[in-house]
N, C-alpha and C positions, 0 to 999 in steps of 0.2 A: 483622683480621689473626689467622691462627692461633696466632700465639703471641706472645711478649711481648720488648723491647726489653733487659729486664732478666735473663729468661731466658735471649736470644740472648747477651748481656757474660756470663754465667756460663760458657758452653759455650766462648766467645773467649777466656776470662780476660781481660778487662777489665776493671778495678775501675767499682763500678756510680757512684763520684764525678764519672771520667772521661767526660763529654759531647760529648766533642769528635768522634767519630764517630755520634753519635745521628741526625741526621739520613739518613745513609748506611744505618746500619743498619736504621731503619725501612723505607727504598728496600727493600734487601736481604726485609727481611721482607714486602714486599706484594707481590714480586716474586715468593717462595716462594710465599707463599697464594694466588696468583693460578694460577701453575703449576699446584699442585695443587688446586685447585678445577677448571678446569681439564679436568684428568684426569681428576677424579670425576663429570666431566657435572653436576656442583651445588655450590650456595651451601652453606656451613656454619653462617652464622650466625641465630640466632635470631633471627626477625623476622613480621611479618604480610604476606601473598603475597596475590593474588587472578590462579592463572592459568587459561588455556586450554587444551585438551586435544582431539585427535582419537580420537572414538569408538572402540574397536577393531574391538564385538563379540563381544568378551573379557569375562569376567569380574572382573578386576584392572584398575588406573591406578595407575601408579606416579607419584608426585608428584616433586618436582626436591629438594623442601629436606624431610628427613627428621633424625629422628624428628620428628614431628606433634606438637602438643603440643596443639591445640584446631582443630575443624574449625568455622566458622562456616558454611557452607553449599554447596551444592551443587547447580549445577543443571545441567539438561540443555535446551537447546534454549530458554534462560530460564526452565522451570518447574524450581522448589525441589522436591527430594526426601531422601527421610530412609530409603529403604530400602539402606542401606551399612553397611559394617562399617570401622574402622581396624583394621590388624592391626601390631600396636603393635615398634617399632622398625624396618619395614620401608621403609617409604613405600608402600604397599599399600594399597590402597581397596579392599574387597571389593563388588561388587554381584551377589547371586544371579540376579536379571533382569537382569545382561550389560550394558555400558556399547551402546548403540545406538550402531551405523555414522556416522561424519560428521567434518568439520571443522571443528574446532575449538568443535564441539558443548557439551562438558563445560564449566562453569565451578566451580572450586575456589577457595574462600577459604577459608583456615585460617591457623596459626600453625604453622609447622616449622621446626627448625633447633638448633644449640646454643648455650647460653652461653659468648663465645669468651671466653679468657685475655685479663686488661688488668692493668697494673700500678697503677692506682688504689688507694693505699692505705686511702678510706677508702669504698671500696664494698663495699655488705655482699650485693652477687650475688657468688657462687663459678662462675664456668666450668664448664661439664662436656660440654667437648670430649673427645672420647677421645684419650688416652693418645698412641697411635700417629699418630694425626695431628699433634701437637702436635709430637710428637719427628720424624714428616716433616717439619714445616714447618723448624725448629731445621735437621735439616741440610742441606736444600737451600738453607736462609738460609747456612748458614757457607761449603758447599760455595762458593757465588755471592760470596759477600766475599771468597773468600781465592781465586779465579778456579781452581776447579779442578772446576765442569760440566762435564763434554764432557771431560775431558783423560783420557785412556785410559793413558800412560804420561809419565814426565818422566826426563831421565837429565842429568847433570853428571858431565863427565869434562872432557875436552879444549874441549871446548864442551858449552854448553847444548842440550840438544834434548827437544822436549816434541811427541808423538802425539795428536790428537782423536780421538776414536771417531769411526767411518763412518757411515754411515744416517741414520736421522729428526735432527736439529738439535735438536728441540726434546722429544728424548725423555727422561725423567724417571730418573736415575739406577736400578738396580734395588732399592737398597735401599729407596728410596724409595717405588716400583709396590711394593715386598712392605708395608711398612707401611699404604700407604691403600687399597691393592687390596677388603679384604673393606667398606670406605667408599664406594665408586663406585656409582655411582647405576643402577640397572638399566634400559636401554631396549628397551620394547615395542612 
């Protein structure tokens, strides 16, 4: 989950005693990182991957779970090769000799990803999701608890009346595209 259950009761004012929506709000919260992962064409969380890849041609391979943190290998066509570069924060594989034509050719194992936000008091990993993601995840979480995705206008007069936005259904508030947008995964 991109962020945390105790963080999200801060943002709601919730006192963090009050349990009795915990359950709901995690919903809420997998629901957000799910969205926005999603959107960014990739995983966020720090883990070890071993994937597949279509040759270009090109020079670069962009990986799904970035930043990189250790590459264990790489091969092409089942033979290991070591002539590549990481080009550090990107997800960018550099190879001067050009990734060779084909599908599903390339194979990458490495470790990419972040350390995500968890409310375990007595873990001594620290998170280091950015920033902006985190505070996406937060308000597309509250956004979704307090039913107001999609709602473009709400009015109370005489009666109630509440407008949805038109178009995509499942399109991602814009503040939310502004905060994870430069986080999206580039496809080649």
């Amino acid at each position: 989950m991109l962020t945390t259950i105790s963080r999200l009761k801060g943002l709601l004012k919730i006192p963090s005693s009050d349990t009795g929506e915990d359950s709901e709000l995690e919903a809420v919260i997998m629901a957000a990182s799910q969205a926005i992962e999603n959107h960014c064409n990739r995983s966020f969380e720090l883990k070890d991957r071993t994937e597949l890849y279509d040759g270009s041609g090109l020079e670069h391979v962009f990986v799904r779970s970035f930043p990189v943190t250790t590459i264990d290998s790489i091969k092409i066509a089942g033979e290991v090769i070591t002539d590549y570069l990481k080009i550090e924060n990107s997800g960018m594989i550099y190879r001067k000799n050009k990734w060779p034509r084909g599908l599903y050719n390339i194979e990458i194992s490495y470790s990419g990803g972040y350390v995500l936000p968890n409310d375990d008091p007595d873990s001594e990993v620290e998170g280091n999701l950015p920033k902006p993601v985190e505070q996406a995840a937060l308000i597309l979480a509250r956004m979704i608890h307090m039913g107001e995705w999609g709602k473009e206008s709400e009015r109370f007069g005489n009666s109630y009346s509440v407008t949805y936005a038109k178009g995509d259904p499942g399109r991602l508030p814009p503040v939310v595209e502004a905060l994870i947008g430069p986080y999206r995964r580039r496809m080649v």
